[in-house]
C-alpha positions in Angstrom: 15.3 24.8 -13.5 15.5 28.5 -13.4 18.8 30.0 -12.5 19.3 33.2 -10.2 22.0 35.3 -10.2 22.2 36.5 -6.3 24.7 39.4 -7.9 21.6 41.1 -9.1 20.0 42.2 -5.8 16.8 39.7 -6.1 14.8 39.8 -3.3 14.3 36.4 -1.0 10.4 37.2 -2.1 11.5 36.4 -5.5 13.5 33.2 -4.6 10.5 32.4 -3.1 8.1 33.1 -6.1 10.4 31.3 -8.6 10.6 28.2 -6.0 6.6 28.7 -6.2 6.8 28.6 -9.9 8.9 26.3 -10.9 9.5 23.9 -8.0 13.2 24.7 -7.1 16.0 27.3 -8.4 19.4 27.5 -8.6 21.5 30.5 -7.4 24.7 31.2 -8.8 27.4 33.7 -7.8 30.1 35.0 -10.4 28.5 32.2 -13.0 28.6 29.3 -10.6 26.2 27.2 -8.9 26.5 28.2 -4.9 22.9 26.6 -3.8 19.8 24.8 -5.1 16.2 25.6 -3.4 13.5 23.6 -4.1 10.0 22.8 -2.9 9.4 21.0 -0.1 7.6 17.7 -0.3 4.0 17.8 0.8 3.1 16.6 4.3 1.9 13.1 4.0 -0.1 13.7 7.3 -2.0 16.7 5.3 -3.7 14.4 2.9 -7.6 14.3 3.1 -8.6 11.5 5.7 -9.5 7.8 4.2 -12.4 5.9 5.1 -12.0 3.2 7.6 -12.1 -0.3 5.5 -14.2 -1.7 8.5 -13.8 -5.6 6.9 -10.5 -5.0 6.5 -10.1 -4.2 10.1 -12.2 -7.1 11.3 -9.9 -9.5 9.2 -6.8 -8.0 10.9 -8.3 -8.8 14.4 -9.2 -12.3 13.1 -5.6 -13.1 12.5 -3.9 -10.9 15.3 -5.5 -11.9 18.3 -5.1 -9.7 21.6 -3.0 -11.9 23.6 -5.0 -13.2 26.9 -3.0 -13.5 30.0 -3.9 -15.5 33.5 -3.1 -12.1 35.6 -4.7 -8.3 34.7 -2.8 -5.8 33.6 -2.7 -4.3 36.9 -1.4 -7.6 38.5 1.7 -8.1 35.4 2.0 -4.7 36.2 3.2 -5.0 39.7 5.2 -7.7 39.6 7.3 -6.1 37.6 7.3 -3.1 39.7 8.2 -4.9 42.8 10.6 -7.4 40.9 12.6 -3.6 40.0 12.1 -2.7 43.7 14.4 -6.1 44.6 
């Protein structure tokens, strides 16, 4: 890990291209360690989008079965609205 002496007027541009470079830098002040910057972890939610394992998907369904109820939605729905109204 690269070590940065903030004492010799480096530029946050700098930090930034040593962070770049080697993934995270330590800045010291008067020969001591003051701060570590590193890299931040890629966004998981960036990644390149998967196929859809359609059988996979079918067996899930086939083992977690939507729930069927007597009533619709609508009905469950307000009852429990009028049983908060009580």
């Amino acid at each position: 890990m690269e070590r940065i002496d903030i004492s010799d007027d480096r530029r946050v541009a700098d930090l930034v291209e040593a962070v770049e470079r080697d993934g995270a830098v330590e800045i010291v002040r008067d020969g001591v360690v003051v701060a570590t910057v590193a890299a931040r972890e890629p966004d998981v939610s960036a990644r390149e989008p998967q196929p859809i394992d359609i059988a996979e998907l079918e067996r899930f369904h086939a083992e977690h079965p939507m729930p069927r109820f007597e009533k619709s939605w609508g009905e469950l729905l307000r009852e429990m609205r009028d049983e908060d109204d009580h």
